[in-house]
SENUPA-198149 format. One record per atom (N, C-alpha, C): residue in three letters; atom name; x negated, y, z. Coordinates in Angstrom, 2 decimals. Atoms other than C-alpha are relative to their C-alpha. Layout:
N
+-----+----+---------+---------+---------+
|   r |  a |      c1 |      c2 |      c3 |
+-----+----+---------+---------+---------+
| ALA | CA |       X |       Y |       Z |
...
+-----+----+---------+---------+---------+
// end
This chain:
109
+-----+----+---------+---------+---------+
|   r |  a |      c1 |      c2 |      c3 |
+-----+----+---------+---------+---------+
| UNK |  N |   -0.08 |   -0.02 |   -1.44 |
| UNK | CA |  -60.28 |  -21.75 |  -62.20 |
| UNK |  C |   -1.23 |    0.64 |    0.63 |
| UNK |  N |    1.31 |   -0.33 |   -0.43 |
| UNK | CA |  -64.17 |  -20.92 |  -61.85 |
| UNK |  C |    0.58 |    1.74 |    0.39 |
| UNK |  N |   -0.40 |   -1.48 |   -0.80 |
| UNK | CA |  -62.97 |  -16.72 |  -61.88 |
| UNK |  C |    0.94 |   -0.19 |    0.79 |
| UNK |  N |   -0.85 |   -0.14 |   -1.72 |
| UNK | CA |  -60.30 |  -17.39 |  -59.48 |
| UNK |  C |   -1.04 |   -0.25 |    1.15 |
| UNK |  N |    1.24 |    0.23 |   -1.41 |
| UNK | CA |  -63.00 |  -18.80 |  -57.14 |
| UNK |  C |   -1.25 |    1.50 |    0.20 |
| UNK |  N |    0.61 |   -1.25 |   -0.14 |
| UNK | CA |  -65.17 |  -15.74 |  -58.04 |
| UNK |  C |    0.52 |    1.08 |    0.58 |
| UNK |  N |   -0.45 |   -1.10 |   -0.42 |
| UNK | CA |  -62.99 |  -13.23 |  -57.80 |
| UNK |  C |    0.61 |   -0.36 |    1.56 |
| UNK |  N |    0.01 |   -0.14 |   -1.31 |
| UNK | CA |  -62.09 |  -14.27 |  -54.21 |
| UNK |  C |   -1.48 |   -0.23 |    0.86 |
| UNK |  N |    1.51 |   -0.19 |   -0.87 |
| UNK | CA |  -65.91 |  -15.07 |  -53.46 |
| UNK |  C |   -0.14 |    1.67 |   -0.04 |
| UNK |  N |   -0.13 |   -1.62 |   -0.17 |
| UNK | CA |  -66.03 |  -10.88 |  -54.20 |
| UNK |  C |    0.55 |    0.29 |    0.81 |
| UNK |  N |   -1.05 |   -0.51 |   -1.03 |
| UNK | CA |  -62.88 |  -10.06 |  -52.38 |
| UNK |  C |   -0.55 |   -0.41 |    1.49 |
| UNK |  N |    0.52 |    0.63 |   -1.43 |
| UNK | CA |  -64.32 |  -11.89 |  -49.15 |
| UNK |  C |   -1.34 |    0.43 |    0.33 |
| UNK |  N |    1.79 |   -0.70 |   -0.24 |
| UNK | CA |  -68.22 |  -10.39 |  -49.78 |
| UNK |  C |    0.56 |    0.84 |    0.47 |
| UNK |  N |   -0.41 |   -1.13 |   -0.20 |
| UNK | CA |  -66.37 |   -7.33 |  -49.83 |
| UNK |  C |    0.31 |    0.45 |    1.46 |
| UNK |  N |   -0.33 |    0.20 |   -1.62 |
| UNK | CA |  -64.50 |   -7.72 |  -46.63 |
| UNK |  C |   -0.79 |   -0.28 |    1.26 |
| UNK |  N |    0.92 |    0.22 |   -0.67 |
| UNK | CA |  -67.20 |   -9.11 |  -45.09 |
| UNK |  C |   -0.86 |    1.07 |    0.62 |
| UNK |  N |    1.05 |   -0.80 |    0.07 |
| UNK | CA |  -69.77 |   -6.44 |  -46.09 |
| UNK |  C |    0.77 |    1.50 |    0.94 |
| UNK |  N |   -0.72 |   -0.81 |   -0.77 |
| UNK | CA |  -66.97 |   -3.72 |  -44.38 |
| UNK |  C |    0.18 |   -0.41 |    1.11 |
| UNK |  N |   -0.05 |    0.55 |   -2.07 |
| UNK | CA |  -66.52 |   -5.80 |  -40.93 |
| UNK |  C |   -1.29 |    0.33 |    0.08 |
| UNK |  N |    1.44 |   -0.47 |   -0.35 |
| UNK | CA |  -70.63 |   -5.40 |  -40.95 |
| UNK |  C |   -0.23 |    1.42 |    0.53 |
| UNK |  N |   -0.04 |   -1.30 |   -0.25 |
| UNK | CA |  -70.05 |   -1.93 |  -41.00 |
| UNK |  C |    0.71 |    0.59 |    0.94 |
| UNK |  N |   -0.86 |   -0.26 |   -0.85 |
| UNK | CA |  -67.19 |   -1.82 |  -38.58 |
| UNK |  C |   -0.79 |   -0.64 |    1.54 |
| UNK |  N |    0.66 |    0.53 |   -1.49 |
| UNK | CA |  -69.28 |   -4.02 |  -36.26 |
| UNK |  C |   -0.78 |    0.41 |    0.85 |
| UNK |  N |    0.66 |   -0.88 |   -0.28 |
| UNK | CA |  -71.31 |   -1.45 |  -35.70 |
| UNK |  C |   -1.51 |   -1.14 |    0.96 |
| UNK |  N |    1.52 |    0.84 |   -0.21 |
| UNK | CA |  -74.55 |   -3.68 |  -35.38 |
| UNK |  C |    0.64 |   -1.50 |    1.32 |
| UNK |  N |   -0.54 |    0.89 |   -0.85 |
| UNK | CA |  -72.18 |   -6.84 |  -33.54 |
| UNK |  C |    0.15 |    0.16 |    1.30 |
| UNK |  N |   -0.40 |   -0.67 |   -1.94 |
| UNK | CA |  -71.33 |   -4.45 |  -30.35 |
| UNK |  C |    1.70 |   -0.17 |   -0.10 |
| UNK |  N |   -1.91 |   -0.02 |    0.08 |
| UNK | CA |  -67.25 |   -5.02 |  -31.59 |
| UNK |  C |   -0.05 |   -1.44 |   -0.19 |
| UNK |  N |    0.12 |    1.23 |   -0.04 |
| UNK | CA |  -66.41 |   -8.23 |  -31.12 |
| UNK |  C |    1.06 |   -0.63 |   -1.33 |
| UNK |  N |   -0.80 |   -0.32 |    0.66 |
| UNK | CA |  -63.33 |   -8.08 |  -33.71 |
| UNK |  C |   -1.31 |   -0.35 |   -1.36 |
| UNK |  N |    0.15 |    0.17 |    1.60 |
| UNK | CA |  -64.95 |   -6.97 |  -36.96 |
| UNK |  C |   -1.66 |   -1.09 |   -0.03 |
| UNK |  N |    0.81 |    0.86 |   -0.10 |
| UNK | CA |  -68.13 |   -9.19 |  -35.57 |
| UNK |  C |    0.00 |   -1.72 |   -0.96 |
| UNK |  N |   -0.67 |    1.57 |    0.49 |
| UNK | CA |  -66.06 |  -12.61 |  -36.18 |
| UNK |  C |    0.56 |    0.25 |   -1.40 |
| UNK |  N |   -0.27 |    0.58 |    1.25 |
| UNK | CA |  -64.55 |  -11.77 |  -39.11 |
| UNK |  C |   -0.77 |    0.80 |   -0.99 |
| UNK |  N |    1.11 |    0.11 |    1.15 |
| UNK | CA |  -67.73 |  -10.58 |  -40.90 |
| UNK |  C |   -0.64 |   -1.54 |   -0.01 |
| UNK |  N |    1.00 |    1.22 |    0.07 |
| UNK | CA |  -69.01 |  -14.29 |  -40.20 |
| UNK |  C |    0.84 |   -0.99 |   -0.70 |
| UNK |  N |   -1.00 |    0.33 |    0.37 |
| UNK | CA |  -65.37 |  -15.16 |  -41.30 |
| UNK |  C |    0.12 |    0.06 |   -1.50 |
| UNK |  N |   -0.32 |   -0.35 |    1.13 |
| UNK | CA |  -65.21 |  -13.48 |  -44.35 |
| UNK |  C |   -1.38 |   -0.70 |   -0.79 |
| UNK |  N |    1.21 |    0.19 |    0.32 |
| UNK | CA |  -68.85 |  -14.31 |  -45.28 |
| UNK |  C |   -0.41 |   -1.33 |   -0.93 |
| UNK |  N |   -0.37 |    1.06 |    0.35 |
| UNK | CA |  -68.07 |  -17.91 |  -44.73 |
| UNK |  C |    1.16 |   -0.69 |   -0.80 |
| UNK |  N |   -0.96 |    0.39 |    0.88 |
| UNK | CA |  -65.27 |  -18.26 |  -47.03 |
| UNK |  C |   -0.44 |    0.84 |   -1.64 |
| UNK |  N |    0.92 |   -0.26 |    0.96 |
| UNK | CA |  -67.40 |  -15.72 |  -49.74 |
| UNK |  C |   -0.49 |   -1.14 |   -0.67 |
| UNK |  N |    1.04 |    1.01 |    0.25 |
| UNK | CA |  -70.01 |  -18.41 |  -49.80 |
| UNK |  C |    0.58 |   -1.09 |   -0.42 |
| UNK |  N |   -0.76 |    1.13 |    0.24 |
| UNK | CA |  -67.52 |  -21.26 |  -49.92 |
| UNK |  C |    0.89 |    0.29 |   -1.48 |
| UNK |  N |   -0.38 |   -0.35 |    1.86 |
| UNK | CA |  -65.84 |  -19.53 |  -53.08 |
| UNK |  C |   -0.92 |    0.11 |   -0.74 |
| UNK |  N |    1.01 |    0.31 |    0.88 |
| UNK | CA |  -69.17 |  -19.23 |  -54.69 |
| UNK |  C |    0.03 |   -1.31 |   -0.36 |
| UNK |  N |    0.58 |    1.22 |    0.86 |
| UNK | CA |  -70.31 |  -22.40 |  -54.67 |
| UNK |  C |    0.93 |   -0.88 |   -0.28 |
| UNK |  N |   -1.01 |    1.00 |    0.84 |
| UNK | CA |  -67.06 |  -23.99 |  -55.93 |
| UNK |  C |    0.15 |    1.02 |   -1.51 |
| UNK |  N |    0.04 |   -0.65 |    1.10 |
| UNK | CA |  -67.69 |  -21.16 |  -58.65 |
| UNK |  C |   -1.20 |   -0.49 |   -0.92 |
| UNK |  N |    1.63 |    0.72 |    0.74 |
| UNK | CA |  -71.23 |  -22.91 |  -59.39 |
| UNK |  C |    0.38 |   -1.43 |   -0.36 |
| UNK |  N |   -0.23 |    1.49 |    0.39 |
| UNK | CA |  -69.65 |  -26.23 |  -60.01 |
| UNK |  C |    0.31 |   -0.40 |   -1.63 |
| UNK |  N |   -0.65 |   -0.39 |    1.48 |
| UNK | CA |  -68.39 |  -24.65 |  -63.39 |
| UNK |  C |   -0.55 |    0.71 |   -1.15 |
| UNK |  N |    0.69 |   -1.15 |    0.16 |
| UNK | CA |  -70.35 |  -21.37 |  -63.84 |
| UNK |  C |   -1.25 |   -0.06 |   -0.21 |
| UNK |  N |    1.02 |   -0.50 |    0.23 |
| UNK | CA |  -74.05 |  -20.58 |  -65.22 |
| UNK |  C |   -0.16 |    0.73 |    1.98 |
| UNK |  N |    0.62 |   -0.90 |   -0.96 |
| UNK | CA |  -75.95 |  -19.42 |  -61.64 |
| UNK |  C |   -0.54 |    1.36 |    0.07 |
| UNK |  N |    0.53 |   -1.18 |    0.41 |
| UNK | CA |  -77.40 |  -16.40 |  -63.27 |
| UNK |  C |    1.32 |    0.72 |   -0.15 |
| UNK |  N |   -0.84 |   -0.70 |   -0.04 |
| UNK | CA |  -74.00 |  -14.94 |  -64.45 |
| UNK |  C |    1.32 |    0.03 |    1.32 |
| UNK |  N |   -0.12 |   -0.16 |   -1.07 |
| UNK | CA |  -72.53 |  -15.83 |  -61.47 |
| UNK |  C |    0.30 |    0.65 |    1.46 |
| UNK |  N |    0.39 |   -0.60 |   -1.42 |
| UNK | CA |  -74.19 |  -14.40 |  -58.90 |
| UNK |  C |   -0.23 |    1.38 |   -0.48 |
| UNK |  N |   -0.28 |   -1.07 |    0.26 |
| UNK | CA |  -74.44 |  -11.41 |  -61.00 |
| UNK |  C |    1.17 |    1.06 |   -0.15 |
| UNK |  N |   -1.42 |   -0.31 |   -0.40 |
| UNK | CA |  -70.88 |  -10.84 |  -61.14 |
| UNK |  C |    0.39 |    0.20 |    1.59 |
| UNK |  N |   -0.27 |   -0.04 |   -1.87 |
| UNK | CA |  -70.67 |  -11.73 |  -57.08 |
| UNK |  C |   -0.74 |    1.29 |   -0.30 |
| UNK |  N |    0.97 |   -0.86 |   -0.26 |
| UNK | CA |  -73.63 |   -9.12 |  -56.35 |
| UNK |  C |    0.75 |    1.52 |   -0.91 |
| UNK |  N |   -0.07 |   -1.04 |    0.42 |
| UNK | CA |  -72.63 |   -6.62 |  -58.95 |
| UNK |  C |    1.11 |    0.75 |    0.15 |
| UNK |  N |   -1.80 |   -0.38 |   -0.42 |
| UNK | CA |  -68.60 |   -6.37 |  -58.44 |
| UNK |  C |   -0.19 |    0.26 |    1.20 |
| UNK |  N |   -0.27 |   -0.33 |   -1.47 |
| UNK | CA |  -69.18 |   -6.34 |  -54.87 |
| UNK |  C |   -0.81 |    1.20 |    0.21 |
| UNK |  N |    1.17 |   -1.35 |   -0.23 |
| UNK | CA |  -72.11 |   -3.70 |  -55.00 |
| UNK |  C |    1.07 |    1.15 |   -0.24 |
| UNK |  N |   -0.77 |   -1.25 |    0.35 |
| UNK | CA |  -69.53 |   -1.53 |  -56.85 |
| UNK |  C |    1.37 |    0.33 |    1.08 |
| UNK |  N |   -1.03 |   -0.13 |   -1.18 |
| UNK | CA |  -66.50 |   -2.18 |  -54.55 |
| UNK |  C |   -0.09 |    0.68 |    1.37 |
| UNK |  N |   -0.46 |   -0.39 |   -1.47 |
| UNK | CA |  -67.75 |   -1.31 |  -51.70 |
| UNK |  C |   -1.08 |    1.03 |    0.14 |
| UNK |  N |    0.50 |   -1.68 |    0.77 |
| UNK | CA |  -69.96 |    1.86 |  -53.24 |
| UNK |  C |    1.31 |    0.81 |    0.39 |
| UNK |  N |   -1.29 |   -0.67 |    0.49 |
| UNK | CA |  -66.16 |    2.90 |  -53.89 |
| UNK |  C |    0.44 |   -0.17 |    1.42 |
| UNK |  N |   -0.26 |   -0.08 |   -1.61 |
| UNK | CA |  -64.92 |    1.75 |  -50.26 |
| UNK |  C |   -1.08 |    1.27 |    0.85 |
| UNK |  N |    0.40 |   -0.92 |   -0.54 |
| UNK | CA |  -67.53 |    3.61 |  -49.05 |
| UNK |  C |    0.11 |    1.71 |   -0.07 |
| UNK |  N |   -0.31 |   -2.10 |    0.43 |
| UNK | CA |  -66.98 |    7.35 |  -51.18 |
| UNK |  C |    1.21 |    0.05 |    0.62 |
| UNK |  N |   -1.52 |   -0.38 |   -0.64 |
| UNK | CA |  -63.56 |    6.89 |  -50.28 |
| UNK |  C |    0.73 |   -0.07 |    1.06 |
| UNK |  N |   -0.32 |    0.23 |   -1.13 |
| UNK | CA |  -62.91 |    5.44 |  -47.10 |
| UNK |  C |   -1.14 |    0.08 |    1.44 |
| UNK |  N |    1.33 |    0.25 |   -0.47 |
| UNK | CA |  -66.36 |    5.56 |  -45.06 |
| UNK |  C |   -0.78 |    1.68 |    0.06 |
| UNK |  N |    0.49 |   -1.35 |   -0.31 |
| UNK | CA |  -67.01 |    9.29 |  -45.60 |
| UNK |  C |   -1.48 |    0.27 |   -0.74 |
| UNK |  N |    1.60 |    0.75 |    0.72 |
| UNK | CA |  -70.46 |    8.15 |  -47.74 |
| UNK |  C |   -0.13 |    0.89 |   -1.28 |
| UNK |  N |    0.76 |   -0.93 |    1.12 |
| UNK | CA |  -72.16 |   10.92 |  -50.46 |
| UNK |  C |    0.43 |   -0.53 |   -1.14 |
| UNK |  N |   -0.11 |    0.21 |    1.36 |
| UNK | CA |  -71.50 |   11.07 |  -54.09 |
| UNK |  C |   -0.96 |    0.50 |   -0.44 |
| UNK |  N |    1.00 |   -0.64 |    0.59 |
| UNK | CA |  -74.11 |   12.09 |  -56.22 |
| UNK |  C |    0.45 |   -0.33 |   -1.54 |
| UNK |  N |    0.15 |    0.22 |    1.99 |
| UNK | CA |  -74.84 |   12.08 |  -60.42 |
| UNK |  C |   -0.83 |   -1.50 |    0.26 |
| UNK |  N |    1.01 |    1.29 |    0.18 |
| UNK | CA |  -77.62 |    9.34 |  -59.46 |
| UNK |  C |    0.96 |   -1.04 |    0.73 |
| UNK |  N |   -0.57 |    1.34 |   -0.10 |
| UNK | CA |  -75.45 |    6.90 |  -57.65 |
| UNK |  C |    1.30 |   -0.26 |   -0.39 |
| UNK |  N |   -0.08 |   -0.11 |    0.73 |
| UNK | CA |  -72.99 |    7.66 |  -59.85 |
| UNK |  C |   -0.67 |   -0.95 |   -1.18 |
| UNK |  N |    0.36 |    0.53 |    1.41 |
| UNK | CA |  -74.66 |    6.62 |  -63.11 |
| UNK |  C |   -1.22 |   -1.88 |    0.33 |
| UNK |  N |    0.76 |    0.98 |   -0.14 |
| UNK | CA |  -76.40 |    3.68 |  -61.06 |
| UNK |  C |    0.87 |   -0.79 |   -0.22 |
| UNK |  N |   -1.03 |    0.55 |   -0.27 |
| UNK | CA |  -73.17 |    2.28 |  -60.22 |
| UNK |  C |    0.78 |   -0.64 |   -1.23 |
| UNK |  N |   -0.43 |    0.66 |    1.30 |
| UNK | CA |  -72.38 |    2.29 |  -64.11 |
| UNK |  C |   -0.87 |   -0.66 |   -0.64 |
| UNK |  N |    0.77 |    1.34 |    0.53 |
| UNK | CA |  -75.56 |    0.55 |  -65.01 |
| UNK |  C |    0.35 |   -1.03 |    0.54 |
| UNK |  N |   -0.85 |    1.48 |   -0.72 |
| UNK | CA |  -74.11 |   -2.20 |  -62.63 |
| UNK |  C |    0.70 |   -0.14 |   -1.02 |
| UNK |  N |   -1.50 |    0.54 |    0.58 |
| UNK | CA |  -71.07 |   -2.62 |  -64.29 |
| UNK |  C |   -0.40 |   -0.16 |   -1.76 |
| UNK |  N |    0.58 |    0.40 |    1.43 |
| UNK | CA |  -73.00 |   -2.61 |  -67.76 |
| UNK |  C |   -0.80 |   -0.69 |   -0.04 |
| UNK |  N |    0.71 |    1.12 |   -0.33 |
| UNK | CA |  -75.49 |   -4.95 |  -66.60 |
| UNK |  C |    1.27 |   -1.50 |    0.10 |
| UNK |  N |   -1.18 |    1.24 |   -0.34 |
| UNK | CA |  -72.43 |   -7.34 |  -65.31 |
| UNK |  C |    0.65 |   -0.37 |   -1.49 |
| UNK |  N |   -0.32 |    0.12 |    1.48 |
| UNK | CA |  -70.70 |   -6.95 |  -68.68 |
| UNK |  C |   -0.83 |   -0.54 |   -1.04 |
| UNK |  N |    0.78 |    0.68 |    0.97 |
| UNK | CA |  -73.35 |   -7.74 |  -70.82 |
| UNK |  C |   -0.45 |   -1.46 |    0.03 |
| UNK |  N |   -0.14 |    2.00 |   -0.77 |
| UNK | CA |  -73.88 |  -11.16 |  -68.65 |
| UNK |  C |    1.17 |   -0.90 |   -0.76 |
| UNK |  N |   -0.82 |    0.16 |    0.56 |
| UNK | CA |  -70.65 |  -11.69 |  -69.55 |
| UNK |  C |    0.56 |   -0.36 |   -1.02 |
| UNK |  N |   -0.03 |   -0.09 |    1.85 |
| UNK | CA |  -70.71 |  -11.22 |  -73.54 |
| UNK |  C |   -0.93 |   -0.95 |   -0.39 |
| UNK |  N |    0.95 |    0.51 |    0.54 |
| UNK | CA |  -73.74 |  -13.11 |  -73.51 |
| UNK |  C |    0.10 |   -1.62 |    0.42 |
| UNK |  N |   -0.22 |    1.09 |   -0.60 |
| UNK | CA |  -72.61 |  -15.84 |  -71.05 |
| UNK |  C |    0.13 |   -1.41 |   -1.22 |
| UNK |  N |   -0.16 |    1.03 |    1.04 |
| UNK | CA |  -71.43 |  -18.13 |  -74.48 |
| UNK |  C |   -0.81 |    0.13 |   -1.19 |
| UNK |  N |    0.70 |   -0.20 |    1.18 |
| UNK | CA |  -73.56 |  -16.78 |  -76.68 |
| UNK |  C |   -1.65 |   -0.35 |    0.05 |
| UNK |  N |    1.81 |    0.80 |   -0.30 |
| UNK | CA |  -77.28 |  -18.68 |  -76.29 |
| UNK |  C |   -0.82 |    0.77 |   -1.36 |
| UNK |  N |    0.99 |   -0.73 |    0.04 |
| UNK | CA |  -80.32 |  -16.64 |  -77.15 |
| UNK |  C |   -0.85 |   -1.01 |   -0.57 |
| UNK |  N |    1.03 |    1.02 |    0.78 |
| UNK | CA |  -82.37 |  -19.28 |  -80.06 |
| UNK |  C |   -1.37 |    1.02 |   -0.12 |
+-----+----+---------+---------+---------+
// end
């Protein structure tokens, strides 16, 4: 149940982190509320994800899935630069996250 709670704490950073952007600095009143909306139901899926979950892999999963999601929202929908460097940053994320992951059951004597 802990990744179900994750993967909608992401889905809701996500959403969140795009109303921020739509709110254009809280002058729209719209994507204003439901960045505080989305934010607050993020946060509320975390920490029913910490009741289960290691804090370190975690919040690295939140932070790193959402970093990449909305990288990708942004090239694609947002009009936002591609490069080789953010690019190949974007896949150290996702190989950083992964390795959390692999290592999550496996303790380091």
């Amino acid at each position: 149940m802990h990744w179900l709670y994750l993967c909608l704490a992401v889905l809701f950073e996500t959403a969140g982190t795009v109303s921020m952007k739509l709110s254009n600095g809280f002058s729209k009143v719209v994507p204003s509320v439901l960045l505080l909306a989305f934010y607050g139901a993020s946060l509320t899926f975390l920490t029913l994800t910490l009741k289960t979950m290691d804090v370190s892999v975690a919040y690295a999963v939140w932070s790193g899935v959402g970093i990449v999601l909305i990288s990708l929202i942004g090239f694609l929908f947002l009009g936002e630069s591609v490069s080789i460097v953010k690019a190949v940053s974007i896949i150290l994320i996702i190989t950083g996250v992964v390795a959390l992951n692999i290592t999550e059951h496996r303790p380091i004597n």
